[in-house]
PyMOL Python script that loads the backbone (N, CA, C, O; Angstrom):
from pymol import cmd

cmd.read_pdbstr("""\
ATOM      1  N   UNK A   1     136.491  -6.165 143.781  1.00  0.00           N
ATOM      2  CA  UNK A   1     137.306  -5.682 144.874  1.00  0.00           C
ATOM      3  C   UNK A   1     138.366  -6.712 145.280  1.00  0.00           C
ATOM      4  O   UNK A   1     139.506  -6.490 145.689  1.00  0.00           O
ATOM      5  N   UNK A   2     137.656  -8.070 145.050  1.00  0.00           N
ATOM      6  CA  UNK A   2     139.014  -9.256 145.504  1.00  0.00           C
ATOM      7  C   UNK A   2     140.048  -8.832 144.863  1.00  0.00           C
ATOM      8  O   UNK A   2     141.027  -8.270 145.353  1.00  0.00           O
ATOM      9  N   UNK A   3     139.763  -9.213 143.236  1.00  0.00           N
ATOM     10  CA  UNK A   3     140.376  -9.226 142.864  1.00  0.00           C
ATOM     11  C   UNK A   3     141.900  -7.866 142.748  1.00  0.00           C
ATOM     12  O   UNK A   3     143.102  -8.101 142.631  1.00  0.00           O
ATOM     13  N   UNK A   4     141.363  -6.853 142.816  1.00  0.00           N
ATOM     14  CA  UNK A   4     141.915  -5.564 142.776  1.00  0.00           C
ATOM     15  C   UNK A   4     142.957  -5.689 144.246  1.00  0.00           C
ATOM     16  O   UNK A   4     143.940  -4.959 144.372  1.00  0.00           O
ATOM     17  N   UNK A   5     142.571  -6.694 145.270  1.00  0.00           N
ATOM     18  CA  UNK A   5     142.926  -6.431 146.529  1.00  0.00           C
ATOM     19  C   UNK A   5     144.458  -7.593 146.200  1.00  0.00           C
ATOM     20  O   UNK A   5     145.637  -7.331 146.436  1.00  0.00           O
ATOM     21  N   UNK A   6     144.000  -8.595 145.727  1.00  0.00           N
ATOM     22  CA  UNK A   6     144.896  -9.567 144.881  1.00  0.00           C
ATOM     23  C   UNK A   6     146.603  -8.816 144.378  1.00  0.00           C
ATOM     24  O   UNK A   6     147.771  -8.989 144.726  1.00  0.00           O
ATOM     25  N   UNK A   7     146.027  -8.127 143.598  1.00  0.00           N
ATOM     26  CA  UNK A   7     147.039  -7.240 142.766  1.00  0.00           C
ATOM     27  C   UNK A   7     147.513  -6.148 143.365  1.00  0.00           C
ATOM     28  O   UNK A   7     148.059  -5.354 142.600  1.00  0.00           O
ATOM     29  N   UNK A   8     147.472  -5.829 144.607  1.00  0.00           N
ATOM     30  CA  UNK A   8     148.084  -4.990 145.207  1.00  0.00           C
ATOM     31  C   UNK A   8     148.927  -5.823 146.427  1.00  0.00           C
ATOM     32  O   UNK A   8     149.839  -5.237 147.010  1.00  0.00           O
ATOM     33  N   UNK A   9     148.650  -6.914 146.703  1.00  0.00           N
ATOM     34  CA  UNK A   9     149.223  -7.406 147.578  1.00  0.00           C
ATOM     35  C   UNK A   9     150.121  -7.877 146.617  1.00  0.00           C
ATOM     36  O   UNK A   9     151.204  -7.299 146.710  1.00  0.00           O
ATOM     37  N   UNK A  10     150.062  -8.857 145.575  1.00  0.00           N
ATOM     38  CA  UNK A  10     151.556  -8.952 144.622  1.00  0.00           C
ATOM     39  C   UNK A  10     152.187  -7.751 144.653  1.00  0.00           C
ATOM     40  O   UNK A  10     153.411  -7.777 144.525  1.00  0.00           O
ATOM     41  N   UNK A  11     151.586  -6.593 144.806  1.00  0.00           N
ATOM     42  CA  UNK A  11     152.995  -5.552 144.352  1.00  0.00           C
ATOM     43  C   UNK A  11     153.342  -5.215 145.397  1.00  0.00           C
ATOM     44  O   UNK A  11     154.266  -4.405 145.328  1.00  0.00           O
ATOM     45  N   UNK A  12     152.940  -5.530 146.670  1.00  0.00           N
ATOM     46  CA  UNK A  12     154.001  -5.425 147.804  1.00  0.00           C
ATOM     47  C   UNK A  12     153.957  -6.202 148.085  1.00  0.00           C
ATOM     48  O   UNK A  12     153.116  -6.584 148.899  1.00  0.00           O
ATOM     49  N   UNK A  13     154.993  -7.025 147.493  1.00  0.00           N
ATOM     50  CA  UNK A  13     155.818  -8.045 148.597  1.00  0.00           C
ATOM     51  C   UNK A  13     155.161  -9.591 147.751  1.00  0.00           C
ATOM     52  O   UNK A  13     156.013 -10.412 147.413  1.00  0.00           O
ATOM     53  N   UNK A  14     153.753  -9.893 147.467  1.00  0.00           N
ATOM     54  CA  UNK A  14     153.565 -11.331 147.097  1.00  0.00           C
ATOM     55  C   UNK A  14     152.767 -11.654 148.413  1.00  0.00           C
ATOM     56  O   UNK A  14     152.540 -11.240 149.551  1.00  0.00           O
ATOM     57  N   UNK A  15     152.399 -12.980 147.241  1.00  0.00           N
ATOM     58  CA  UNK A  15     150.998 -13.595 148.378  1.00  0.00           C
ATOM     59  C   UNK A  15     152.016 -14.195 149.602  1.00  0.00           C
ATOM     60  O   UNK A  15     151.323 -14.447 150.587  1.00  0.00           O
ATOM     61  N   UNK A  16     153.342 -14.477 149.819  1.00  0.00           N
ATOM     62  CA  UNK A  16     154.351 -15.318 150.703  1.00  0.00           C
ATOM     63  C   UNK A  16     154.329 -14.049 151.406  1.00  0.00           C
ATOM     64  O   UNK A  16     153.610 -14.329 152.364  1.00  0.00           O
ATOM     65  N   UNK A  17     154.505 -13.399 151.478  1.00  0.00           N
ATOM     66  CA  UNK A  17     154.784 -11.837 152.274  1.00  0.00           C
ATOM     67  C   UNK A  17     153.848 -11.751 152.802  1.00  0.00           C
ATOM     68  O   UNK A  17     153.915 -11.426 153.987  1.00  0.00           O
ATOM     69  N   UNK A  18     152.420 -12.013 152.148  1.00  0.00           N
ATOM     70  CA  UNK A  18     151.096 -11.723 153.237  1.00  0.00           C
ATOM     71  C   UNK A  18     150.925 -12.698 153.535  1.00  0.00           C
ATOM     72  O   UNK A  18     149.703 -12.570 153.601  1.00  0.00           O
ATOM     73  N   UNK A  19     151.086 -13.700 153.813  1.00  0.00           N
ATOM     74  CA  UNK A  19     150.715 -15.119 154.435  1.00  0.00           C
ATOM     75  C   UNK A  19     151.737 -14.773 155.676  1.00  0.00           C
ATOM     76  O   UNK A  19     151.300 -14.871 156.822  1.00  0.00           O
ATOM     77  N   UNK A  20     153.120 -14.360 155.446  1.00  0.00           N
ATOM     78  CA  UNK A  20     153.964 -14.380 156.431  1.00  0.00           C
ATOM     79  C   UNK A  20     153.544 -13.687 157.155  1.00  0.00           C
ATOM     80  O   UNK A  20     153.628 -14.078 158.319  1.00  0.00           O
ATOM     81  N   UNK A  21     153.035 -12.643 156.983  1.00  0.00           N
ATOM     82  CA  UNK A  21     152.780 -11.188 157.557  1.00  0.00           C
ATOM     83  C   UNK A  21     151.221 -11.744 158.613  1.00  0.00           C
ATOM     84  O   UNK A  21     151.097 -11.694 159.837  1.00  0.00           O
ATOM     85  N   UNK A  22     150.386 -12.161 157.732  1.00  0.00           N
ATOM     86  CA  UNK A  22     148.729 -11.906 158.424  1.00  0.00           C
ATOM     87  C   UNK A  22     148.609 -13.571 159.155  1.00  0.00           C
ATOM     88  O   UNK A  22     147.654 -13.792 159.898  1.00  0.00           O
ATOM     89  N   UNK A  23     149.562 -14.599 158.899  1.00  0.00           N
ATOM     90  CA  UNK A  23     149.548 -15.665 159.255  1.00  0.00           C
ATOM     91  C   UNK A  23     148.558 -16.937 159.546  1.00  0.00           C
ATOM     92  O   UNK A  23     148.266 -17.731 160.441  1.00  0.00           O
ATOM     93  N   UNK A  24     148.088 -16.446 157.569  1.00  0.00           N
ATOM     94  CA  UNK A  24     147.060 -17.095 157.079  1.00  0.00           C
ATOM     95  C   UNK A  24     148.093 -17.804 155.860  1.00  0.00           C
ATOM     96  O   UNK A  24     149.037 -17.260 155.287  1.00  0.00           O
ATOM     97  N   UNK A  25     147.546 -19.258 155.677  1.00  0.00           N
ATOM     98  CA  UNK A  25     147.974 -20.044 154.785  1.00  0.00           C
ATOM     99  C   UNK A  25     148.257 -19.953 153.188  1.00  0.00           C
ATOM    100  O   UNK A  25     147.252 -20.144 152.503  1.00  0.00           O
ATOM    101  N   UNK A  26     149.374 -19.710 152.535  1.00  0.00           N
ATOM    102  CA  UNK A  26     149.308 -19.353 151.180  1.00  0.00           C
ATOM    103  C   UNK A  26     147.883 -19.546 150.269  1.00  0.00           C
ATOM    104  O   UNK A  26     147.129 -18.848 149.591  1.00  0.00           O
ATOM    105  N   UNK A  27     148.052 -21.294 150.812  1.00  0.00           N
ATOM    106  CA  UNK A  27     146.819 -21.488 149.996  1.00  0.00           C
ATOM    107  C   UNK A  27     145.498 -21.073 150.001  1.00  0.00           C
ATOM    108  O   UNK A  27     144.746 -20.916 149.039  1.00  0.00           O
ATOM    109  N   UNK A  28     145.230 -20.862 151.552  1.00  0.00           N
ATOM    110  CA  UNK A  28     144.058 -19.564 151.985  1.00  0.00           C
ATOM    111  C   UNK A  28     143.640 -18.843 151.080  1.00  0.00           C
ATOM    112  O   UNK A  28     142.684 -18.894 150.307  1.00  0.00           O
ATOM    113  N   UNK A  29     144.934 -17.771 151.359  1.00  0.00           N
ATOM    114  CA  UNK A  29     145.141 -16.792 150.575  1.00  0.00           C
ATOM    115  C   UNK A  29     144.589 -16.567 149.348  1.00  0.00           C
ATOM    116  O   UNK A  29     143.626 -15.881 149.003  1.00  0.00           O
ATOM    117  N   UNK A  30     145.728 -17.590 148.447  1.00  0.00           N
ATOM    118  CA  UNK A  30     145.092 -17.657 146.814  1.00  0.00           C
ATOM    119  C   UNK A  30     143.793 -18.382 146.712  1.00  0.00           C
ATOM    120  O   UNK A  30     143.366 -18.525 145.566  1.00  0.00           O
ATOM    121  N   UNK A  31     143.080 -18.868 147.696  1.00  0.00           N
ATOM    122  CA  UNK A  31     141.860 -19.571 147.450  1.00  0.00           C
ATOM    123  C   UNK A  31     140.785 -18.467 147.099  1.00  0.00           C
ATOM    124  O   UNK A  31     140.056 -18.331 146.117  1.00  0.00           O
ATOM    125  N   UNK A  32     140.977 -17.595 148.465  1.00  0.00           N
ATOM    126  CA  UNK A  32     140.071 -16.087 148.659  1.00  0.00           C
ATOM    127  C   UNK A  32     140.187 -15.095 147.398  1.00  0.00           C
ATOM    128  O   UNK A  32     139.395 -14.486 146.678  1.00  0.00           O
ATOM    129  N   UNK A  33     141.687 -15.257 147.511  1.00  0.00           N
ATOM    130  CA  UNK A  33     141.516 -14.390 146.396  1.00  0.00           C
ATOM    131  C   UNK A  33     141.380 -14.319 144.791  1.00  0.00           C
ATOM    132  O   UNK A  33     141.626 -13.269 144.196  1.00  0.00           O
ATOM    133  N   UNK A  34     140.974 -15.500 144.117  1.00  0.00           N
ATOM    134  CA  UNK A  34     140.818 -16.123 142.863  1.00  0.00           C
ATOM    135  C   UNK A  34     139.576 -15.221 142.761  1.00  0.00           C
ATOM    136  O   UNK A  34     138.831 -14.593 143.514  1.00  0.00           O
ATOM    137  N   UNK A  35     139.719 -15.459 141.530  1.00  0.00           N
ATOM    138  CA  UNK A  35     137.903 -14.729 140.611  1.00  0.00           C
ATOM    139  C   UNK A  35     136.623 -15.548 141.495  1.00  0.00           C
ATOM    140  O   UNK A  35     135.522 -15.007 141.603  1.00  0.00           O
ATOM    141  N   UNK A  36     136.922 -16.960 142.128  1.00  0.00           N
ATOM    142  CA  UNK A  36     135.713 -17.858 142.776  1.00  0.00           C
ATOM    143  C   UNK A  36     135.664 -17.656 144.021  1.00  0.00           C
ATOM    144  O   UNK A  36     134.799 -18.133 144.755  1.00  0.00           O
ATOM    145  N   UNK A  37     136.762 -16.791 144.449  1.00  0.00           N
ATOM    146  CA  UNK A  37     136.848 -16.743 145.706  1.00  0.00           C
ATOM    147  C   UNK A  37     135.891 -16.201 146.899  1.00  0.00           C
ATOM    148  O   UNK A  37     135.446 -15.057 146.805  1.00  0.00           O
ATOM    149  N   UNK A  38     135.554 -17.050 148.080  1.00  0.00           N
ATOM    150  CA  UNK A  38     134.591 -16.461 148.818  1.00  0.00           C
ATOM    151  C   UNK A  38     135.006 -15.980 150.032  1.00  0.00           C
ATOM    152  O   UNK A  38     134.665 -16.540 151.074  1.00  0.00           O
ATOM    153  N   UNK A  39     135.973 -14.633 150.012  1.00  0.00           N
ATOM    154  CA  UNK A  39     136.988 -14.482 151.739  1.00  0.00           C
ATOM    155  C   UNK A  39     136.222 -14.186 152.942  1.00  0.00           C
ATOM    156  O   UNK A  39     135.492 -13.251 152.614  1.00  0.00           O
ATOM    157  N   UNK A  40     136.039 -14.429 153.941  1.00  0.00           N
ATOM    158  CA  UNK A  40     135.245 -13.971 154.607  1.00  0.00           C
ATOM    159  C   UNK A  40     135.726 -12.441 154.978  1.00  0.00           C
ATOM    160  O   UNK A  40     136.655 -11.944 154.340  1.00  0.00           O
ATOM    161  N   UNK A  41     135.033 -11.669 156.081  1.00  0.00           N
ATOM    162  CA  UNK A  41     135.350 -10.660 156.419  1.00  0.00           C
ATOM    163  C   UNK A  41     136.648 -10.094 157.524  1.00  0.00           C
ATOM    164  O   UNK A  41     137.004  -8.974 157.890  1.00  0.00           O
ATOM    165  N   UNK A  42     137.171 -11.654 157.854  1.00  0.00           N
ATOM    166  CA  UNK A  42     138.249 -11.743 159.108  1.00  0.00           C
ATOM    167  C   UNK A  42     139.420 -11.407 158.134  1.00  0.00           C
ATOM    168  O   UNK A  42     140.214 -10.499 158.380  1.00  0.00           O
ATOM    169  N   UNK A  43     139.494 -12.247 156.925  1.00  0.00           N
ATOM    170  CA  UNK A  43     139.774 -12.320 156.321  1.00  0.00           C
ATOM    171  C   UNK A  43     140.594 -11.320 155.448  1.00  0.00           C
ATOM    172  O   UNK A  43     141.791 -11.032 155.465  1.00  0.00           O
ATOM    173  N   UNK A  44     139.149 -10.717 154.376  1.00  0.00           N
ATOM    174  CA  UNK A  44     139.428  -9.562 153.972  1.00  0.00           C
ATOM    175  C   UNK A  44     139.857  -8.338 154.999  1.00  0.00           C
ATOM    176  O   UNK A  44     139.897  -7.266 154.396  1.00  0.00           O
ATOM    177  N   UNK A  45     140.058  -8.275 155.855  1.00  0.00           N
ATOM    178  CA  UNK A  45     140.654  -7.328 156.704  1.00  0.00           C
ATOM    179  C   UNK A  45     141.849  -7.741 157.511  1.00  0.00           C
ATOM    180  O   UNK A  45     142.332  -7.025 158.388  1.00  0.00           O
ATOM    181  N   UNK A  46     142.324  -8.970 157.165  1.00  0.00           N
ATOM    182  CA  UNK A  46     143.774  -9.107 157.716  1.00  0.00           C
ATOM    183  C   UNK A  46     144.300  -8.729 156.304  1.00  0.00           C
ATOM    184  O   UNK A  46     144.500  -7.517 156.389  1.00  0.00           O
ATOM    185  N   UNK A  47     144.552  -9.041 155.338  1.00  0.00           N
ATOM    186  CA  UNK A  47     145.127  -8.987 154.253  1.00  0.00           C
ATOM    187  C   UNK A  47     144.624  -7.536 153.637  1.00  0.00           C
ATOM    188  O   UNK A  47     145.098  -7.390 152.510  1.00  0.00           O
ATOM    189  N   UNK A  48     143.923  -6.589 153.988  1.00  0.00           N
ATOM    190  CA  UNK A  48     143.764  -5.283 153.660  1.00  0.00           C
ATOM    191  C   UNK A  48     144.556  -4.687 154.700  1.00  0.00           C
ATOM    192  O   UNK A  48     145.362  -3.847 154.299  1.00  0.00           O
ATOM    193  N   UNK A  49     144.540  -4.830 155.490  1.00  0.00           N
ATOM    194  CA  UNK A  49     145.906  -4.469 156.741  1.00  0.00           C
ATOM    195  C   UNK A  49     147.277  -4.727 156.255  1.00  0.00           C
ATOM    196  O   UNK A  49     148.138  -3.848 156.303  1.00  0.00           O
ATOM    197  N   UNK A  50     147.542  -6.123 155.706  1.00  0.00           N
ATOM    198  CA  UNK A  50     148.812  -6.304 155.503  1.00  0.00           C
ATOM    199  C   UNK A  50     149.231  -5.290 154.247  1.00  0.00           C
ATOM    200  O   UNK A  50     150.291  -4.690 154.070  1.00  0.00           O
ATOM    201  N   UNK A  51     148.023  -5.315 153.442  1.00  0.00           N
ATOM    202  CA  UNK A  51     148.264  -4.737 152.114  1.00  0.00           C
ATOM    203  C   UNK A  51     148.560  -3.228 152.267  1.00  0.00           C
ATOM    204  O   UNK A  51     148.907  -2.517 151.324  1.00  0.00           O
ATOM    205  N   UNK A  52     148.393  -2.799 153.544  1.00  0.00           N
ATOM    206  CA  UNK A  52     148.774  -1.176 154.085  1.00  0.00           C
ATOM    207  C   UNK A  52     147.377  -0.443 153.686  1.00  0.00           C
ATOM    208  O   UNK A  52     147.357   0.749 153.378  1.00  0.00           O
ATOM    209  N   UNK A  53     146.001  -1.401 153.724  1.00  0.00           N
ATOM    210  CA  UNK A  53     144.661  -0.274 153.459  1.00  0.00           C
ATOM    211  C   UNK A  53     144.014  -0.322 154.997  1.00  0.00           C
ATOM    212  O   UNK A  53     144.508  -0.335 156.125  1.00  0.00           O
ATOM    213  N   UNK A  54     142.901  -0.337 154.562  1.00  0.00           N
ATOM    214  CA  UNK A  54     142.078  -0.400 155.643  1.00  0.00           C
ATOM    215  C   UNK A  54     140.802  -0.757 155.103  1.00  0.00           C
ATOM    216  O   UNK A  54     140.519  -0.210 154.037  1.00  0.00           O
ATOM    217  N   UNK A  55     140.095  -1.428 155.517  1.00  0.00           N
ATOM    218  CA  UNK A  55     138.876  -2.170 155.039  1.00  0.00           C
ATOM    219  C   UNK A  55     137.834  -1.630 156.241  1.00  0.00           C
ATOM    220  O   UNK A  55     138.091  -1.852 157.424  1.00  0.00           O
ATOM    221  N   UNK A  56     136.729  -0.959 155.855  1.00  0.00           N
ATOM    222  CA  UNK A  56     135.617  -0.133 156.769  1.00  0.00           C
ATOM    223  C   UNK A  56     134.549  -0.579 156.107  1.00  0.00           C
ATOM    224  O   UNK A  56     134.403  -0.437 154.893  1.00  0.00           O
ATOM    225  N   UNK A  57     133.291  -1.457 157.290  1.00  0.00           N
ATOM    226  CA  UNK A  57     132.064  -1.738 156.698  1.00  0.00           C
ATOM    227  C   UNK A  57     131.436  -0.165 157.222  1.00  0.00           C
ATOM    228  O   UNK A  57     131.888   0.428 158.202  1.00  0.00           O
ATOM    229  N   UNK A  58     130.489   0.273 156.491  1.00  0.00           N
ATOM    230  CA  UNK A  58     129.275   1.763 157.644  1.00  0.00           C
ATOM    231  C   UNK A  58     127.741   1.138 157.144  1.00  0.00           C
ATOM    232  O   UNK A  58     127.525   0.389 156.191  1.00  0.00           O
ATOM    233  N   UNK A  59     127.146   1.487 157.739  1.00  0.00           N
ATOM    234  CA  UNK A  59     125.697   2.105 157.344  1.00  0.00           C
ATOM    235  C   UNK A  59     125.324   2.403 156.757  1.00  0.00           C
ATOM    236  O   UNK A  59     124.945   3.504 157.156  1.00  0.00           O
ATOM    237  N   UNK A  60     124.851   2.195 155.275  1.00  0.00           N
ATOM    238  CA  UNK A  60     123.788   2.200 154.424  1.00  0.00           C
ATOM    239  C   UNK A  60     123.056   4.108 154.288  1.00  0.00           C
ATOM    240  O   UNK A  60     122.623   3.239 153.531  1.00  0.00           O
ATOM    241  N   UNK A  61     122.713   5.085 154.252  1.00  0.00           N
ATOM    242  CA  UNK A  61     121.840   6.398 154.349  1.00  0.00           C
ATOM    243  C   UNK A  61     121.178   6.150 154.226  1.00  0.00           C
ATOM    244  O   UNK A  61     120.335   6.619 154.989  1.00  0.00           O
ATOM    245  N   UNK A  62     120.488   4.793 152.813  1.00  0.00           N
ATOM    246  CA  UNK A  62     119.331   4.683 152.260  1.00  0.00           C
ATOM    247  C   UNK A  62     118.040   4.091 153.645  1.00  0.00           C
ATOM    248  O   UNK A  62     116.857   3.916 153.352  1.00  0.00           O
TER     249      UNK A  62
END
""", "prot")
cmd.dss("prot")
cmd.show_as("cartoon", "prot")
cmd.util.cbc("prot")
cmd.orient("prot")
């Protein structure tokens, strides 16, 4: 999912566009979002915002 989240933020605009935008640090950024990357959840939901998604944890059925 990082990664996939990665490649959609390059195609709008670049990791400089979402750093500008969510006003988190480039290097942040590409840290979280590398194959090693560990983003937290503040995180992954500023930059799913910037990226124009929306990031929703729910409840489990099981």
């Amino acid at each position: 999912m990082v990664l996939a989240l990665r490649q959609v933020i390059e195609a709008r605009g670049g990791i400089s566009e979402a750093a500008r935008k969510s006003g988190l640090a480039r290097q942040s950024i590409y840290r979280a979002l590398s194959p090693n990357g560990n983003p937290t959840i503040t995180t992954l939901a500023q930059l799913t915002s910037v990226a124009g998604l929306q990031f929703t944890l729910s409840k489990s059925s099981h």
